[in-house]
C-alpha positions as CSV (number, residue, x, y, z in Angstrom):
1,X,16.8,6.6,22.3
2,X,20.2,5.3,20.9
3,X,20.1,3.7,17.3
4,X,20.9,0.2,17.0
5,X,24.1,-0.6,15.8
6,X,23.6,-2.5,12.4
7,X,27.5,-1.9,11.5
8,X,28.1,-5.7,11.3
9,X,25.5,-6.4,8.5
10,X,26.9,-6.0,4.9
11,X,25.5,-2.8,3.3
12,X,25.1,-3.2,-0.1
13,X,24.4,0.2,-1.2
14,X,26.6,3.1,-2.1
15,X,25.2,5.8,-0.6
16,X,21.9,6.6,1.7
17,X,21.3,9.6,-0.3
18,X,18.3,12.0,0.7
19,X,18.0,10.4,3.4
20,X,16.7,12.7,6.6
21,X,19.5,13.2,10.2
22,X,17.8,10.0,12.7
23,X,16.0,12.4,15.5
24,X,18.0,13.0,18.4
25,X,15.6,11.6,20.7
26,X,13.5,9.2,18.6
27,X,10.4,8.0,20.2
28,X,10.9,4.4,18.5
29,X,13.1,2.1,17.0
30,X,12.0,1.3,13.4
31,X,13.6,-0.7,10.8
32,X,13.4,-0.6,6.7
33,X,14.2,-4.2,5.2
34,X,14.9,-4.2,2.0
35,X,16.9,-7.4,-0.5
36,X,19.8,-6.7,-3.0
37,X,19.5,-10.0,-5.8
38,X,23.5,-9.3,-6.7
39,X,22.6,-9.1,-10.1
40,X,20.3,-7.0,-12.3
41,X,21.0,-3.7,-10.5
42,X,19.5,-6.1,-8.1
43,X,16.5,-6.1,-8.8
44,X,14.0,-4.1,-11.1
45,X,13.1,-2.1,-8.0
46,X,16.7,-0.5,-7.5
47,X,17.8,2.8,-8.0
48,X,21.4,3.2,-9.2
49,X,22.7,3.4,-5.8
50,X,21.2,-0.3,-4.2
51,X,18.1,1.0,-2.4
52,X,14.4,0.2,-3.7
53,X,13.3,3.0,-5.3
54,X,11.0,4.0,-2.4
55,X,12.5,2.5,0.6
56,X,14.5,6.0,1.5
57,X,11.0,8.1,1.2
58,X,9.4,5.4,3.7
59,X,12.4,5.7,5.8
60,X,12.0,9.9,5.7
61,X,8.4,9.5,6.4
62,X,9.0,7.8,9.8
63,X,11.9,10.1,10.3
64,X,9.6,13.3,9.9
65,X,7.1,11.2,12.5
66,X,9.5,11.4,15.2
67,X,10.8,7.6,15.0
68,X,14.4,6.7,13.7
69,X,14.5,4.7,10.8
70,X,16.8,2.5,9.6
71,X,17.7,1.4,5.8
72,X,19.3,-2.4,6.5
73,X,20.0,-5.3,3.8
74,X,18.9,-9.1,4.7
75,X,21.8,-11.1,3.4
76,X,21.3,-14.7,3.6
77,X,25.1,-16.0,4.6
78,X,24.2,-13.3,8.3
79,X,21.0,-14.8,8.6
80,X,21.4,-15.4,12.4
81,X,23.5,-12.4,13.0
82,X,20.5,-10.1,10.9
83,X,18.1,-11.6,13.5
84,X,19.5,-10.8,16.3
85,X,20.1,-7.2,15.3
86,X,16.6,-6.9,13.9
87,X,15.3,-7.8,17.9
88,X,16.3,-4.6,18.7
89,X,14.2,-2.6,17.1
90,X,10.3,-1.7,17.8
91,X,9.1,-2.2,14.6
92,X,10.2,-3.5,10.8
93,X,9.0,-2.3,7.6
94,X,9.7,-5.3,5.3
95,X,10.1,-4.1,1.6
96,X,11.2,-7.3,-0.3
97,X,9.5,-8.3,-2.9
98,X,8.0,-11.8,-3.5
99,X,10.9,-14.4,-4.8
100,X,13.8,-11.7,-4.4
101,X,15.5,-14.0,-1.3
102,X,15.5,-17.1,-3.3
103,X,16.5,-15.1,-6.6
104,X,19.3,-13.7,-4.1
105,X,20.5,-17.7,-3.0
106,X,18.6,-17.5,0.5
107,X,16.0,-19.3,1.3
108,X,12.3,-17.6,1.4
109,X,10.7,-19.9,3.9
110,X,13.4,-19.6,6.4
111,X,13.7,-16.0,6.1
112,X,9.7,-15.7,6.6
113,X,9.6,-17.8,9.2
114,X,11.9,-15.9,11.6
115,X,10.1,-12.9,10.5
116,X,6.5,-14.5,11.8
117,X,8.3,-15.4,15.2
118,X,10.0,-11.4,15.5
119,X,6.3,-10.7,14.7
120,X,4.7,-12.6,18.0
121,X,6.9,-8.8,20.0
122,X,6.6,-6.1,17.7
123,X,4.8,-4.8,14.1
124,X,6.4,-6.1,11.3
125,X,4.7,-4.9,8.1
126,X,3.8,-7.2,6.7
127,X,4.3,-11.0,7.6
128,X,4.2,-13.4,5.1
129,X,1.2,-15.0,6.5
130,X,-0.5,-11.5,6.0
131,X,0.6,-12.0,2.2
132,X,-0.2,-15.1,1.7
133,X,-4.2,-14.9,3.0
134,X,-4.6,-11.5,1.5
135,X,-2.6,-11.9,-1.5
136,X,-3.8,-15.1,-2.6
137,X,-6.8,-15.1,-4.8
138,X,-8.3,-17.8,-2.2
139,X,-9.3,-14.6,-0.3
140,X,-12.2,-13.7,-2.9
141,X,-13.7,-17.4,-1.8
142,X,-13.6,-16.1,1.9
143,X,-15.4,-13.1,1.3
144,X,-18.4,-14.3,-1.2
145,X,-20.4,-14.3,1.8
146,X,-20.0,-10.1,2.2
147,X,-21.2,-7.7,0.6
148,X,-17.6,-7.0,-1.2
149,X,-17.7,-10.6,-2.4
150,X,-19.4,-12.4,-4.7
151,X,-21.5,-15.5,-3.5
152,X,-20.9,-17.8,-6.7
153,X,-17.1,-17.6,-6.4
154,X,-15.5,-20.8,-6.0
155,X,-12.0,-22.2,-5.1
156,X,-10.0,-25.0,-6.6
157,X,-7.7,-26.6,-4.7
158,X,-7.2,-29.8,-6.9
159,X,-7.8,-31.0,-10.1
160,X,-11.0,-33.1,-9.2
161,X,-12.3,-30.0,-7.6
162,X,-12.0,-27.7,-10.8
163,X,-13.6,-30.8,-13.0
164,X,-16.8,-31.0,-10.7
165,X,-17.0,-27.4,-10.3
166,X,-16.2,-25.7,-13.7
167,X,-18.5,-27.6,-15.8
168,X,-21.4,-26.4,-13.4
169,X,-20.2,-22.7,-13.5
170,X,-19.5,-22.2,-17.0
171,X,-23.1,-23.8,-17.8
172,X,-24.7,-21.1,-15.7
173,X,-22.6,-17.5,-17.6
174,X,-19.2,-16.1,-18.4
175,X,-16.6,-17.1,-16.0
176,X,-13.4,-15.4,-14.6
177,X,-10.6,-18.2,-13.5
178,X,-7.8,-17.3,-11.9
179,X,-4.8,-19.5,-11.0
180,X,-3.0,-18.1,-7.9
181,X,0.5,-17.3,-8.8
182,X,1.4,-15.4,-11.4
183,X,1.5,-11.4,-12.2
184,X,0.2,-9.1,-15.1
185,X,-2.7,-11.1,-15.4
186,X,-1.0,-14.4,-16.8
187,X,-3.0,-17.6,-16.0
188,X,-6.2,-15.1,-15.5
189,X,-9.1,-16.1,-18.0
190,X,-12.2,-15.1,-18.9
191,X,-13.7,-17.6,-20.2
192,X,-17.7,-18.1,-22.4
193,X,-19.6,-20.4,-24.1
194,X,-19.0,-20.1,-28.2
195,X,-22.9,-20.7,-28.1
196,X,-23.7,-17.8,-25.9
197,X,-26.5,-20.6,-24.5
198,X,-26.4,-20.3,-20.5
199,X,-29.1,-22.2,-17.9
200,X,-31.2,-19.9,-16.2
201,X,-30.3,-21.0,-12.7
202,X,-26.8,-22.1,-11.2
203,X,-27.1,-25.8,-11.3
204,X,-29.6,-26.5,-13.5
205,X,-27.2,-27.7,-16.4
206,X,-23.6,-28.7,-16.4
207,X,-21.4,-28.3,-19.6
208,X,-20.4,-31.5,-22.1
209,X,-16.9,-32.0,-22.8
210,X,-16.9,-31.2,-26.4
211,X,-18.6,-27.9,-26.0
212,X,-16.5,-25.0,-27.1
213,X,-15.7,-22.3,-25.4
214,X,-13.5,-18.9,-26.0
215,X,-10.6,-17.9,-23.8
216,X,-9.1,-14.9,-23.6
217,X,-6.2,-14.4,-21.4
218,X,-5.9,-11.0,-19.7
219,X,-2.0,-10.8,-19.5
220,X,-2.5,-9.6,-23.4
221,X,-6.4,-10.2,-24.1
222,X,-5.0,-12.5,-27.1
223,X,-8.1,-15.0,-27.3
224,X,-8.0,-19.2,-28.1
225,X,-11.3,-21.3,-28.8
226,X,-10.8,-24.7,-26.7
227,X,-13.2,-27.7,-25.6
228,X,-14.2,-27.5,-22.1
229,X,-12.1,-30.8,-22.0
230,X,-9.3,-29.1,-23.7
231,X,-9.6,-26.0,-20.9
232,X,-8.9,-28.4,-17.9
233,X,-6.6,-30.4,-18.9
234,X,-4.4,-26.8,-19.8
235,X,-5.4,-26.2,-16.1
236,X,-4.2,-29.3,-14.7
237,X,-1.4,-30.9,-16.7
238,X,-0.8,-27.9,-19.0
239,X,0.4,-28.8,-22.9
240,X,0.1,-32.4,-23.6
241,X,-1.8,-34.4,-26.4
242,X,-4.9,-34.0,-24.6
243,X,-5.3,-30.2,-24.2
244,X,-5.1,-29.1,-28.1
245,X,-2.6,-26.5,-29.2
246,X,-1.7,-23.1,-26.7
247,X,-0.8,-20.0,-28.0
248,X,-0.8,-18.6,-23.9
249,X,2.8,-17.4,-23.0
250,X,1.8,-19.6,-20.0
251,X,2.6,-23.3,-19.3
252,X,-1.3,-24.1,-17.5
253,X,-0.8,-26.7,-14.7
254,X,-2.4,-24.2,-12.1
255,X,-2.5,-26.8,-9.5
256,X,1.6,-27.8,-9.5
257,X,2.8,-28.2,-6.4
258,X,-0.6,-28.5,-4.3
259,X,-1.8,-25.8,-2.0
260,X,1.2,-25.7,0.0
261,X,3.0,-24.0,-3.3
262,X,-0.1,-21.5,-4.5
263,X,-1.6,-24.4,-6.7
264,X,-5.0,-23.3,-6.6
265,X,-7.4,-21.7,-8.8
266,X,-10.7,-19.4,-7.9
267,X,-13.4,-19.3,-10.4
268,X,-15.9,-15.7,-10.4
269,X,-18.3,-14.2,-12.2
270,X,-17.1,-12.7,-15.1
271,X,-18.1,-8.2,-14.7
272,X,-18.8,-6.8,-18.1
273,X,-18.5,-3.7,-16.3
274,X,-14.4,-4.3,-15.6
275,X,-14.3,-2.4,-19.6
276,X,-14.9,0.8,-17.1
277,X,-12.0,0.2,-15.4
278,X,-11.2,-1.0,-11.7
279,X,-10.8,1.3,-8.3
280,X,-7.6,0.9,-6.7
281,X,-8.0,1.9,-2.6
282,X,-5.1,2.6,-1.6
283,X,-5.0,2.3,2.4
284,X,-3.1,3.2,5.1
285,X,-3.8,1.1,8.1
286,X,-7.5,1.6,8.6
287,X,-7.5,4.7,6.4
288,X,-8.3,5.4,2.7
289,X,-5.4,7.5,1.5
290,X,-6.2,7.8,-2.2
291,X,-7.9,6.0,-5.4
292,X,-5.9,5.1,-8.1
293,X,-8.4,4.0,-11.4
294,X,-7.3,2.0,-14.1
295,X,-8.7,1.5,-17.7
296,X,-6.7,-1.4,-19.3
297,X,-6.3,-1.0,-22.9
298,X,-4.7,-3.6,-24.3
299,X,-5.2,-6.5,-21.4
300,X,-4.0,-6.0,-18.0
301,X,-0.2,-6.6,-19.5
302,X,-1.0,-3.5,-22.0
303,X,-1.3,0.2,-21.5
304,X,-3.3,1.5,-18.5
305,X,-5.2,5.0,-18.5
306,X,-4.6,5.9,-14.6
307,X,-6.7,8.9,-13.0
308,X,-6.2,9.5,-9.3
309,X,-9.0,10.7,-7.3
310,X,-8.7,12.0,-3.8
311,X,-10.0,9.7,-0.8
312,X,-13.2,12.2,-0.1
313,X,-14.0,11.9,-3.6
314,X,-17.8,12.3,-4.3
315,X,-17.7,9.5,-6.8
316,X,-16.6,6.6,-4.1
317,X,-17.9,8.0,-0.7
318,X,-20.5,5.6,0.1
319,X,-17.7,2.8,-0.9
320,X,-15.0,4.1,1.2
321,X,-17.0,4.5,4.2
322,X,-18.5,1.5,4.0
323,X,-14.7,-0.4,3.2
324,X,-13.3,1.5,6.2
325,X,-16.1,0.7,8.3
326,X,-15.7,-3.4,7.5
327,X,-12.1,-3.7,7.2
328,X,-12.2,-5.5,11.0
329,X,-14.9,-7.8,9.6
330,X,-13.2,-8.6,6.0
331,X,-9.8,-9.4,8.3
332,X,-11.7,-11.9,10.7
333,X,-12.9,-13.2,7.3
334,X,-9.8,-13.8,6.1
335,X,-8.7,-15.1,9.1
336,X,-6.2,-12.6,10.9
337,X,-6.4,-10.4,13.8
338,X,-6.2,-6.5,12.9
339,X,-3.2,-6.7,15.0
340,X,-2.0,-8.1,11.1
341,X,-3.2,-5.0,9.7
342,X,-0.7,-4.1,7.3
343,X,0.8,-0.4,7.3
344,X,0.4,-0.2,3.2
345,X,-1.9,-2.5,1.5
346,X,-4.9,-2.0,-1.6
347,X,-8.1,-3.4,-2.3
348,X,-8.9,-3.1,-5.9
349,X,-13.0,-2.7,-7.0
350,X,-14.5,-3.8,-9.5
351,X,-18.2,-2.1,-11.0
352,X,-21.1,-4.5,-10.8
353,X,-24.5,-4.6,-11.3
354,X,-27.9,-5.8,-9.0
355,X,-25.7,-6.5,-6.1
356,X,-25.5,-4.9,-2.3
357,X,-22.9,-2.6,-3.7
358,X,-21.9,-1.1,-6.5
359,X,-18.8,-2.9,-6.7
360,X,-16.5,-6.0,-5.2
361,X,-13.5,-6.7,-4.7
362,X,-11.2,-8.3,-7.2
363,X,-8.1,-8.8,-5.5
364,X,-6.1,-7.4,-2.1
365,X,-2.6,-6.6,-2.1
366,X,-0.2,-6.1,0.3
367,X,2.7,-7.3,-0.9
368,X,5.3,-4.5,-1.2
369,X,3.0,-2.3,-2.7
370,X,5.1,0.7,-4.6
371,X,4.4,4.2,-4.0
372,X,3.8,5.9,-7.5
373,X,5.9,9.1,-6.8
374,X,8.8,7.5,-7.0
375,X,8.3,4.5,-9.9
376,X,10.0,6.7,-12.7
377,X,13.2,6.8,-10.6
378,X,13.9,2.9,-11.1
379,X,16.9,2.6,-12.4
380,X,18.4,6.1,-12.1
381,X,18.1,8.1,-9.0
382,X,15.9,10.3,-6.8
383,X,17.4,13.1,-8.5
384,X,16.0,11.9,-11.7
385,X,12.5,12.3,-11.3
386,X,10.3,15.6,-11.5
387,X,10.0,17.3,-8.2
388,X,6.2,17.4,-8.5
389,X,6.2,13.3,-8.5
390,X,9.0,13.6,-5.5
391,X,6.9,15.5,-3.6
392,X,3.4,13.5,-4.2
393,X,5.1,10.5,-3.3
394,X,7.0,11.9,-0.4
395,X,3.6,13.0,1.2
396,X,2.0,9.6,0.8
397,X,5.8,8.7,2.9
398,X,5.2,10.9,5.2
399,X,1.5,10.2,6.1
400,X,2.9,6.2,6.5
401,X,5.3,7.6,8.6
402,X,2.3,9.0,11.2
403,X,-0.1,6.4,10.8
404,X,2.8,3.6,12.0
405,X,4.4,6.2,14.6
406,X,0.6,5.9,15.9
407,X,0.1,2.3,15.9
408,X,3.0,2.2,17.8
409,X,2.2,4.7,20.5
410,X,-0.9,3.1,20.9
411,X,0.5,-0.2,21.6
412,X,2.7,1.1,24.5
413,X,-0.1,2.6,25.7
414,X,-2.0,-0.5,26.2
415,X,1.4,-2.4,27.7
């Protein structure tokens, strides 16, 4: 099977180096997608050379797998022309992240948009439809129902909604709110009564205005004592005369923009037990590939104490076989098709007490999740980085590689 020919698209980087001879006779057609801002290295994800730091590995893994894989640039002035190349192909790895198109001059929604209708023919991991429903941390209010959910979690989509709701939660214990956008925990509070005086039963009591409440923000755990008046009017309209005095890096107003932009909030239970740290799975498809734990020191901004256990671990195997076994259920939930599976994505766990299991999920990602081997390189090149970190992260490459090379296969089976 012939490559494509991508020789009219701009390539942006200097050289492809490390990466593996395209197989003679490839048994499919795949694609890496990857963005170049034009400034900054172009982006805080580049090696010296142009390419994200992991994009070559992913390229090799497929390689290995039997499939050719391309490394290609989207550049917004060949918008058309990149689309019609990308048609060729049998499958597309996309590995931009978030805000890197419009930081580059294109345009985000036009460039997702022809992605979602390339999708309707062929895998493209991942859509931003896939993002946007996993991503978002809407997707904890779809699951409360499960078993990985929690059943008092509630979603803001407005600022009437938060003032009805909020009062009525924080009355009841500790809260956890959460605006949507954001990273590194900014606009993520946990938030208590300064009294430490909660109802007995959700509902029974709803909080004054005046009562005072401490915030601590989780980008950097700094802490503010604010009226519960004072906490959604930060929420809604951010610093004006009404909300009292901020020391958050954050501006608040959560909800700018409506829906349609990410303005929306989810309120949970606040989980003492998050002080123990939170289980990052780290799947492949349908498959556990390994658990990354994290103990926040200093706020989710600060330093993290990572320890990497293997997916059979004794410690999570009653988790991972029951989060393998629901995945088809948790994607109806979320309202996809496993068809939108994505190739790489993560589901992070949080410990919590008298519930169906011993933890629930905080967030999903699958939004151009990095593979760890290769983060030290950023900056410098492949070359830079300690063999053993090459080779752990070329492994987790290389299983990628089989599990898409399968999904694949599978589908042209079932044509």
């Amino acid at each position: 099977m012939p490559l494509v020919d991508v020789s009219g698209l701009t390539q942006v980087a200097s050289d492809n180096a490390h990466l593996l001879e395209q197989p003679a006779d490839a048994k499919f057609r795949t694609v890496l997608v990857q963005i170049h801002t034009g400034k900054d290295g172009g982006g805080s994800d580049k090696l010296k050379n142009g390419h994200r730091y992991d994009s070559i590995p992913i390229a090799n893994g497929f390689i290995k797998a039997g499939a050719s894989c391309q490394v290609i640039f989207y550049d917004h002035t060949q918008h058309d022309k990149f689309f019609e190349v990308v048609k060729q192909f049998d499958a597309i790895i996309v590995r931009c992240n978030p805000g890197q198109i419009t930081t580059a001059g294109g345009n985000q929604a036009k460039f997702d948009a022809a992605m979602l209708e390339i999708a309707k023919t062929m895998p493209v991991w991942p859509t931003a439809d896939v993002m946007s429903k996993m991503g978002a941390k809407d997707a904890l209010c779809q699951i409360k129902e499960h078993d990985f959910g929690l059943p008092d979690t509630l979603g803001y989509y407005s600022p009437e909604d938060i003032a009805a709701g909020f009062k009525k939660t924080i009355a009841f214990q500790p809260r956890v709110i959460k605006q949507n956008r954001g990273s590194s925990g900014e606009g993520i509070w946990i938030v208590e009564k300064k009294s430490k005086k909660y109802c007995e039963k959700y509902g029974d009591e709803w909080a004054a205005d005046d009562e005072m409440l401490i915030c601590k923000e989780a980008n950097d755990s700094h802490i503010e004592e604010h009226t519960v008046a004072e906490f959604l009017e930060w929420c809604c309209n951010g610093r004006t005369d009404k909300s009292g005095t901020w020391v958050s890096k954050g501006q608040g107003k959560y909800f700018e923009g409506g829906v349609a932009a990410g303005g929306q909030m989810v309120d949970q239970r606040f989980l003492p037990r998050i002080d123990e740290g939170e289980a990052r799975f780290m799947m492949i498809g349908t498959e556990l590939y390994k658990i990354e734990h994290y103990v926040y020191q200093n706020g989710v901004g600060g330093d993290i104490k990572t320890t990497i256990y293997a997916p059979d671990a004794p410690e999570y195997v009653e988790v991972r076989k029951r989060l393998e076994s629901e995945i088809p259920t948790l994607m109806k939930l979320l309202g996809l098709s496993m068809d939108q599976l994505p190739l790489l994505w993560a589901a992070d766990l949080i410990p919590v007490d008298d519930h169906a299991l011993p933890v629930v999920v905080g967030e999903f990602n699958c939004s151009c999740l990095g593979i760890a081997g290769f983060l030290d390189s950023r900056g410098k090149t492949l070359d830079d980085i300690p063999k053993e970190s090459y080779d752990d992260g070329q492994k987790m490459c290389d299983y990628i590689g089989v599990k898409g090379v399968e999904i694949l296969t599978k589908r042209k089976e079932a044509k």
